[in-house]
C-alpha positions in Angstrom: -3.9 -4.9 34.8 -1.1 -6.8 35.1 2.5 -5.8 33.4 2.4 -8.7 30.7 -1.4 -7.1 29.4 0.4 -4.0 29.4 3.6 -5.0 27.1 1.2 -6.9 25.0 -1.1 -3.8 24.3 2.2 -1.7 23.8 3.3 -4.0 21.2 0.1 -4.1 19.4 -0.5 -0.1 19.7 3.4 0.3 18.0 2.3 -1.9 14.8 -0.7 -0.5 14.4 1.0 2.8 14.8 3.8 1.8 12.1 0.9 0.3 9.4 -0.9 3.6 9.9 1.9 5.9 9.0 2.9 3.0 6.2 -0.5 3.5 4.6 -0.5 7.3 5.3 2.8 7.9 3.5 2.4 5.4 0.5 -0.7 7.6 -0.3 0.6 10.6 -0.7 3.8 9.3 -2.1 1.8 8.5 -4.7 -1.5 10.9 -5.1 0.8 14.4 -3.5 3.3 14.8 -6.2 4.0 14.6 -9.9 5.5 11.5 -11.3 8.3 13.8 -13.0 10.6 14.2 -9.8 12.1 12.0 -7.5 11.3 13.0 -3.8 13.7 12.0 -1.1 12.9 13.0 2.6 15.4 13.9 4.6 17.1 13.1 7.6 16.5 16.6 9.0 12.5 16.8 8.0 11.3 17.7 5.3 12.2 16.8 1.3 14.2 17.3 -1.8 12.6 16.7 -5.2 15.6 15.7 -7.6 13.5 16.3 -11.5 13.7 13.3 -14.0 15.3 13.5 -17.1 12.7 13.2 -20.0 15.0 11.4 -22.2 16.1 8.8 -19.3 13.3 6.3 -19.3 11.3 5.3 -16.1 11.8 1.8 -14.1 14.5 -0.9 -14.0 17.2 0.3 -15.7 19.4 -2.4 -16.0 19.8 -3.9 -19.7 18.2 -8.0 -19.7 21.2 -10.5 -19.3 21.4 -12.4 -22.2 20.9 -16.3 -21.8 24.0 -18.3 -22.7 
């Protein structure tokens, strides 16, 4: 095989690599733990879960600009 075929099926093997583990993590980012905490990974391995407050609300938490 010649080197081009071979750059070209690294290149495809690395995305489909990266949308694997994209798909694998966005799963159980959202089916592994409870909404309550925030979980950061870290640098290191592994992960810190930070708990929500349940007075601060959830989502955007910027106030609406008003229109002039």
């Amino acid at each position: 095989m010649p080197w081009d075929a071979w750059a070209l099926l690294s290149i495809i093997v690395l995305c489909l690599t990266v949308i694997a583990l994209t798909v694998r993590d966005s799963y159980r980012l959202s089916h592994d733990h409870p909404h309550d905490t925030l979980r950061l990974s870290l640098s290191g391995g592994g992960h810190l879960d930070i708990p929500c407050s349940p007075t601060h609300p959830a989502g955007r938490h910027r106030r609406p600009h008003p229109i002039r």
